[in-house]
NUTI-902158 format. One record per residue (C-alpha): x negated, y, z; residue in one letter. Coordinates in steps of 0.5 Angstrom, whole numbers, padded with zeros to 4 digits, always signed. Layout:
! residues N
XYZa
...
! end
This chain:
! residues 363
-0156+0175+0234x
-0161+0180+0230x
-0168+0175+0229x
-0172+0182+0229x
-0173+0187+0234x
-0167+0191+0233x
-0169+0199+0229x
-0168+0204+0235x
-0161+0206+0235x
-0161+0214+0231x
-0155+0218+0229x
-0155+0221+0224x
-0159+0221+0219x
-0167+0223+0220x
-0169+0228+0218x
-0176+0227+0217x
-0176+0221+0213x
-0172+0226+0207x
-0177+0231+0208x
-0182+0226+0206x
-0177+0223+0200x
-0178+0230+0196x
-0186+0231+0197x
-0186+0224+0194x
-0181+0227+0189x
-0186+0233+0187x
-0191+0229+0187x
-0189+0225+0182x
-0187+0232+0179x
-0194+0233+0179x
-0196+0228+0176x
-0191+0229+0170x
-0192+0236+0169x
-0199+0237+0170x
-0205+0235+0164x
-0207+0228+0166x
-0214+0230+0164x
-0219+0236+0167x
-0219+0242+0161x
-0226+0244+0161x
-0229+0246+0167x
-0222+0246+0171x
-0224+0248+0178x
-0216+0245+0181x
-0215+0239+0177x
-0217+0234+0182x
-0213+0238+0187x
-0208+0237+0184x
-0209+0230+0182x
-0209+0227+0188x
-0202+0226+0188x
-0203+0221+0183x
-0202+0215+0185x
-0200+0216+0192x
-0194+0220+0191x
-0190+0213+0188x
-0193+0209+0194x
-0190+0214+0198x
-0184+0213+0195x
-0184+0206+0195x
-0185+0206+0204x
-0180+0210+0204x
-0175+0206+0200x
-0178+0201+0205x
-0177+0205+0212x
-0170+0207+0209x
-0167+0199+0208x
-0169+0197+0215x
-0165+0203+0218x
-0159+0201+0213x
-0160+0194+0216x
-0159+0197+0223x
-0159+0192+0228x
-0160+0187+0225x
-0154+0184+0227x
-0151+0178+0221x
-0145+0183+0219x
-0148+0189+0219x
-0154+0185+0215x
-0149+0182+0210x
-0147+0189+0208x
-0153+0192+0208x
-0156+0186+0203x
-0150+0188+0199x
-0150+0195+0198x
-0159+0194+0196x
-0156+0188+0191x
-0151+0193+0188x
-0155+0199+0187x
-0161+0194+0185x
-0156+0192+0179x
-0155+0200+0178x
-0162+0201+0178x
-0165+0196+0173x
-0161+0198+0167x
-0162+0205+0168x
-0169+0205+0169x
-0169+0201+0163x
-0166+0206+0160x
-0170+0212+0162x
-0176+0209+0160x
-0174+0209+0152x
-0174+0217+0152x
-0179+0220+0149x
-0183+0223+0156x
-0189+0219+0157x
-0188+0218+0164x
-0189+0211+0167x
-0181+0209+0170x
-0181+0207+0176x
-0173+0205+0178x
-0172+0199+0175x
-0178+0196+0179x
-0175+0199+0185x
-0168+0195+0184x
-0173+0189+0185x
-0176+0191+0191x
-0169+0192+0194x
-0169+0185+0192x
-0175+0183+0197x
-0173+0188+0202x
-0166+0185+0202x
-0169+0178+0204x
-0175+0182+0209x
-0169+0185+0214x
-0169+0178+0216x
-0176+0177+0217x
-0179+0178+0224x
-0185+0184+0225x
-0191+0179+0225x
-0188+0175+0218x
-0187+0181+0214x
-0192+0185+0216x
-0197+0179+0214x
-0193+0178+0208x
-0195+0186+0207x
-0204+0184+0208x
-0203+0178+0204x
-0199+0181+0198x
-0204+0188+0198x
-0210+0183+0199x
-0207+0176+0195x
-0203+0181+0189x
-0209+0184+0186x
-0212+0177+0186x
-0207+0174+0182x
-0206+0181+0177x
-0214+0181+0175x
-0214+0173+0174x
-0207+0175+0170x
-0211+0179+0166x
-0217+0176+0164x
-0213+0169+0162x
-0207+0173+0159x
-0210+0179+0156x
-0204+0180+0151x
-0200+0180+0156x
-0202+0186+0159x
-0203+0190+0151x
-0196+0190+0149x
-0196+0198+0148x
-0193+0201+0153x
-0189+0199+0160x
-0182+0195+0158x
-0175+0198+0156x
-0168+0197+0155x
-0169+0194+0147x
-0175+0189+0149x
-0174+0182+0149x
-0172+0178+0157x
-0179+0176+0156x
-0183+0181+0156x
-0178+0185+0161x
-0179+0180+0166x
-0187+0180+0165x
-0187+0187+0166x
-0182+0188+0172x
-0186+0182+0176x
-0193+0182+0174x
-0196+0187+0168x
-0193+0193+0168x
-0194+0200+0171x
-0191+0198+0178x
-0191+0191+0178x
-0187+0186+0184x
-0194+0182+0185x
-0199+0188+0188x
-0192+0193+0189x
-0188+0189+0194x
-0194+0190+0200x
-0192+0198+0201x
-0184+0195+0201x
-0185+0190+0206x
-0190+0195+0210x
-0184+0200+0209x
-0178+0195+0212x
-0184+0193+0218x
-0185+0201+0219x
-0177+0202+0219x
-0177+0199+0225x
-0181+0203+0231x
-0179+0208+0234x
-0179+0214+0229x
-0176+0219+0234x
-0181+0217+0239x
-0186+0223+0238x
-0191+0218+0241x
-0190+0213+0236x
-0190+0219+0231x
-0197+0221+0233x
-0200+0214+0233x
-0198+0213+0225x
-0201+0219+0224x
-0208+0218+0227x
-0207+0211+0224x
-0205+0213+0217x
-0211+0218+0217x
-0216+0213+0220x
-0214+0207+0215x
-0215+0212+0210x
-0222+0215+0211x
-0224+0208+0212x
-0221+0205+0206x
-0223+0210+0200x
-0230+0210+0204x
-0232+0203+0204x
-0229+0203+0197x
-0233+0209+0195x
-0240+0206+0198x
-0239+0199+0196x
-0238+0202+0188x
-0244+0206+0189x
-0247+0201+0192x
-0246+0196+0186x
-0247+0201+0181x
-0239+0200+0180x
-0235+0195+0176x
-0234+0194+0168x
-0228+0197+0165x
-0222+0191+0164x
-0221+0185+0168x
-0227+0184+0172x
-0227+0181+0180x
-0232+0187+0181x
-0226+0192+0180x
-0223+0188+0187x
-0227+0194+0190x
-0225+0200+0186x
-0220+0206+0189x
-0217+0208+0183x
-0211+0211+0182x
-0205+0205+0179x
-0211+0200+0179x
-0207+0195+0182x
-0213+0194+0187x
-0213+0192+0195x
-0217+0200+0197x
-0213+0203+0192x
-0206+0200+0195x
-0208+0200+0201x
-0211+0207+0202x
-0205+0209+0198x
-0200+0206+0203x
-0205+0209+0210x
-0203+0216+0207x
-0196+0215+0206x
-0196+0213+0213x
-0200+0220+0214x
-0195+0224+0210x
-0189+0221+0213x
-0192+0222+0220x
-0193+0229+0219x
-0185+0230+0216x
-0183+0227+0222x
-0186+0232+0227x
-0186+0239+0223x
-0178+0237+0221x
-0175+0237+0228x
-0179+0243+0230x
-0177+0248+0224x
-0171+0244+0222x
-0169+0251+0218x
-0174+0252+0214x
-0175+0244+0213x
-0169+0244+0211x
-0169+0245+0203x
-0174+0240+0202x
-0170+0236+0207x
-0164+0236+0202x
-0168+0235+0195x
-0171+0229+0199x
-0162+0228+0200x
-0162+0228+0193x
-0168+0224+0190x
-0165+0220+0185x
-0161+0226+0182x
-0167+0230+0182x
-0172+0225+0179x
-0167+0223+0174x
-0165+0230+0173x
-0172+0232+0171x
-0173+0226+0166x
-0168+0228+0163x
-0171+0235+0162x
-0178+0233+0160x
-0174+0228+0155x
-0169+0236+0153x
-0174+0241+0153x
-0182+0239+0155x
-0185+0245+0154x
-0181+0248+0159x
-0184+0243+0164x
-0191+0240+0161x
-0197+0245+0162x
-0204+0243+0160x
-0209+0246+0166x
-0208+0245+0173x
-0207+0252+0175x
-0201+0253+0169x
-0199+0246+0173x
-0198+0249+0179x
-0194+0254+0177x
-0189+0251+0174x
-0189+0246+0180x
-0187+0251+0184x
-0182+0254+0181x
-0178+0248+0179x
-0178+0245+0186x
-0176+0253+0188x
-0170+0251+0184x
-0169+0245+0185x
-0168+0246+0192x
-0163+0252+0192x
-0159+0247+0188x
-0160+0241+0193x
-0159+0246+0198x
-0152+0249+0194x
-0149+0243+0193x
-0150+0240+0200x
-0146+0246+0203x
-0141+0243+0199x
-0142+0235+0198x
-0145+0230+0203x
-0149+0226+0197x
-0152+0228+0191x
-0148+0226+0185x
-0152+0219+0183x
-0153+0218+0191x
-0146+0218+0191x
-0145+0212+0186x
-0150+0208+0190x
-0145+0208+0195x
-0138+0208+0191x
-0135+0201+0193x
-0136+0203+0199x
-0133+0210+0199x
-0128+0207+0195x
-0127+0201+0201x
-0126+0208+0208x
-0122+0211+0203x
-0117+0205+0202x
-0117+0203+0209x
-0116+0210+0212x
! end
């Protein structure tokens, strides 16, 4: 028997949820296109910066919602099968991110710290609702505790150059993936956990989906603004490892406002795709199949950036904004071609290739 209440019977894929997967992606895109520093007087840059931060919790929920409706109904069977396929991409995952993180792009990977939180979320299907969502509070309140006290008693820990690659010792490897790197499992495993407890309403139920836009929107006005009042009321914290950065909203910083804000508006965000898909599936539907091809298009960016970075990099918001819009133009044709052909992108393909390999032996 399942140890959870049992995520709603779906069939078929939700279409919504792939929407929200492709905004998380361009918001990404976003980040590594565009200057990461206004130019003069740039009247878009913080505009467009709002993606910056929100964008990656964004896809970290997703990750989250997307595990618990691999688990289903959270029956033993089911739940071995599903624990193994997160085990097998997590082992896919953590050499490739790795990998990509040694080309010369200047973009913070986040895949081989996705591959650890397939790890937690394999172990989350088996909590219960008010176990993983008191886990989710206690890791986006307890995580940056332990992350500030990490870098004021280990400072050297966090000045190492750069985020771990595939040449860098075990050691070092280690320490970025759990506690020091760019999205370490010691403040990331909230959004995941919150992900997996998200997966399990009722995501069809319009109902549902409208409650977790007002709370995604009420949670973020909330959070950002009591962030805002106590900075301004306390003349704001140093710079570094200090307690008085526990308040601060700032995008990465590790913090509870930020993580917490942040995961509101992936809750928001989700909300919305849920409702606007179902409603205009066609003209959804090239954003639903960059979100079916996520890993491939987020890969294949990289590989771009790495190739060709004048293509892609600009150095004001307006420029930015352009060739964002342009490659997500081409880049959804593309998914949209190669879903007429093929069910999964080719790297989404991989992830589920003993498995395919099984239903084709059986049948």
């Amino acid at each position: 028997m399942s140890t959870y209440p049992a995520a709603p019977a779906v069939s078929g894929r939700i279409r919504g949820i792939d929407a929200a997967r492709a905004l998380a992606i361009i918001g990404m895109v976003m980040v590594h296109f565009g200057p990461t520093q206004p130019v003069g007087g740039d009247p878009l840059y913080r505009l467009y910066v709002l993606s910056h931060g929100r964008a990656s919790i964004l896809f970290v929920v997703l990750a989250g919602v997307g595990v618990t409706l691999l688990a289903g109904d959270g029956a033993p069977r089911r739940r071995r099968t599903a624990t193994a396929k997160l085990l097998y991409r997590a082992a896919l995952l953590l050499p490739l991110g790795l990998a990509l993180q040694e080309l010369d792009t200047n973009v913070l990977v986040i895949l081989q710290y996705y591959a650890l939180y397939f790890v937690v979320a394999a172990a989350a299907v088996r909590m219960g609702d008010r176990v993983l969502l008191a886990l989710a509070v206690l890791v986006v309140v307890g995580g940056p505790v332990a992350y500030l006290a990490l870098g004021m008693s280990r400072p050297g820990w966090f000045a190492v150059g750069g985020p771990a690659a595939w040449t860098d010792g075990p050691a070092q490897i280690t320490r970025d993936l759990l506690l020091t790197g760019s999205y370490p499992l010691l403040t990331w495993s909230g959004p995941v956990l919150f992900g997996v407890w998200l997966g399990r309403r009722d995501l069809r139920a319009a109902a549902v989906r409208w409650r977790l836009l007002a709370g995604g929107v009420v949670g973020a006005v909330v959070i950002y603004g009591t962030s805002t009042l106590l900075v301004a009321a306390t003349g704001g914290p140093a710079r570094g490892a200090s307690w008085g950065r526990l308040m601060v909203a700032e995008a990465h910083s590790q913090m509870p406002p930020w993580l917490a804000g942040a995961t509101a508006v992936a809750t928001a965000v989700l909300a919305v795709c849920l409702l606007v898909v179902d409603r205009l599936p066609r003209l959804t539907w090239p954003l639903v199949a960059l979100g079916q091809l996520a890993l491939t298009v987020y890969v294949g960016h990289l590989l771009v950036l790495a190739a060709a970075p004048e293509l892609l990099q600009r150095d004001t918001a307006a420029q930015a904004v352009r060739t964002v819009l342009g490659f997500t133009a081409v880049t959804a044709a593309l998914c949209v071609a190669w879903r007429a052909v093929a069910s999964r992108g080719p790297l989404e393909a991989v992830l589920r290739l003993p498995w395919a390999w099984r239903r084709a032996a059986a049948g």
